[in-house]
N, C-alpha and C positions, 0 to 999 in steps of 0.2 A: 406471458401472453404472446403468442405466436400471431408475426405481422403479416398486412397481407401478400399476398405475391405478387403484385405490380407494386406495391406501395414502394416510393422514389425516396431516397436519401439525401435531403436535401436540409444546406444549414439553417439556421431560427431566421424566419424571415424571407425566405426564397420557399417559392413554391413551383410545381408544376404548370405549364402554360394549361393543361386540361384544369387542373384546381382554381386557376386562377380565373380561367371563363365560366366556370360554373357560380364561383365569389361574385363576380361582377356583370351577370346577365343581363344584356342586352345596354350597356354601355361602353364608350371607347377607355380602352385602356393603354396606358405606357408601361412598359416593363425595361429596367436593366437588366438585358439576359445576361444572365451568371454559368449557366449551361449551355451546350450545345454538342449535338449529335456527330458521329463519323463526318456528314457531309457540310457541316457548320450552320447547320439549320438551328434557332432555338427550341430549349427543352424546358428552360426553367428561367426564374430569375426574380426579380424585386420588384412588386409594385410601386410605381413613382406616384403617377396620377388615373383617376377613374372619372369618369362623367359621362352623362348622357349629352352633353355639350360636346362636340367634337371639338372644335376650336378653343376651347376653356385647357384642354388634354394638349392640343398642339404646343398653344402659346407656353404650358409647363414645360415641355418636352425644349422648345427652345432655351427658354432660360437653363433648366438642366443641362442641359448639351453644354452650354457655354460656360456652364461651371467647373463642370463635370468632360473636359474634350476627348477625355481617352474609353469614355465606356461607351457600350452598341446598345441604343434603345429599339425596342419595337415599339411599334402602335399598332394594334387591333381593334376590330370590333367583336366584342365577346356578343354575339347574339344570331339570329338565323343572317345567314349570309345572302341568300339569294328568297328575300321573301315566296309564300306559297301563292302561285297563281301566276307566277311571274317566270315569261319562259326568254331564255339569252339567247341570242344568235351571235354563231360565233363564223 
């Protein structure tokens, strides 16, 4: 079975930051990136904590950090970033 042509190589348990907002729509999520791009941007990495609570996601991410001091967490929100009807001035 021939795989698809973006499909990412990644180990049991790490996924793509694209897979991982599609998994967790429209909730905040933590991730320990595992990957990163030429410019050190994240690419991939391990879901820690997910919630529509943003602060439920933080207060994990704290405790994690503090267990855990050597690895890079992100925090996202997997969902529409700038709601529709809503114009930014920048």
């Amino acid at each position: 079975m021939a795989r698809k042509k973006n499909a990412a190589r990644f180990p049991q348990g790490v996924a793509s930051l694209e897979q991982i907002e599609a998994q967790y729509a429209d909730q905040w999520v933590l991730v320990e990136e595992t990957h990163w791009n030429k410019r050190g941007q994240p690419l991939a990495g391990r879901v820690i904590a997910h919630s529509q609570d943003k602060e439920t996601v933080v207060e994990t991410g704290v405790q994690y950090g503090k267990q855990h001091p050597d690895v890079q967490l992100f925090l996202f929100y997997a969902g529409e970033k700038i709601p529709e009807g809503v114009v930014v001035l920048l």
